[in-house]
N, C-alpha and C positions, 0 to 999 in steps of 0.2 A: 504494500500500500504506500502510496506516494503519498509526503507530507503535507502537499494543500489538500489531498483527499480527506486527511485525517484531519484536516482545519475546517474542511467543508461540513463534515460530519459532527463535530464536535460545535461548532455555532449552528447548526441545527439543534442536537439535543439540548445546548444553555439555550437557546432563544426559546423553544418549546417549554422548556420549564419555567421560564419569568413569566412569560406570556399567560402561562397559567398560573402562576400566583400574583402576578398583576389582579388579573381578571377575577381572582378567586377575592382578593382583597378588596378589589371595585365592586364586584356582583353580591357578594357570598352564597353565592348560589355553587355547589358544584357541577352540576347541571349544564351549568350557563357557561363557565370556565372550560368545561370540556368539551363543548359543541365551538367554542370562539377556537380554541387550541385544535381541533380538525379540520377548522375552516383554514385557521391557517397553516397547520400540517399538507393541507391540500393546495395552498397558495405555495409554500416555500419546498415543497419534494416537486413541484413538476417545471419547475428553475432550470434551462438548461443546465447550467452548472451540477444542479446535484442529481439533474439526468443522467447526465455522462459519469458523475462517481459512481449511483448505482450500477451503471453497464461495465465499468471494470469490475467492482466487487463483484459481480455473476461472470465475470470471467469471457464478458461479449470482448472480441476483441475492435479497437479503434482504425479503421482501415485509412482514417484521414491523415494520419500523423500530423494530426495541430498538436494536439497536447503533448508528444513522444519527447521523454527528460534524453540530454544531453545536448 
């Protein structure tokens, strides 16, 4: 795994989780905190960006070589 993948990944999971304790702290609903945090689980995974990290983690390989390190 290449290290902006692991950057891409890891500001996904922090963002997901503020987002829900934002939301949980604004709403108190958790209801409401979990539907806002899938809305935006579904805004930030279809990101090209974290399109193309999930298609290395399944091992699709990148036939463009834009991203290919070296």
């Amino acid at each position: 795994m290449r290290p902006r993948d692991a950057r891409a990944i890891l500001f996904c999971a922090a963002t997901s989780v503020a987002v829900f304790i934002v939301c949980l702290i604004v709403s108190g609903n958790y209801l409401v905190s979990a539907a806002v945090l899938a809305a935006y689980l579904a805004w930030i995974l279809t990101r090209p960006r974290m399109v193309r990290v999930m298609r290395r983690l399944r091992g699709e390989p990148d036939w463009s070589n834009y991203f290919r390190d070296g």
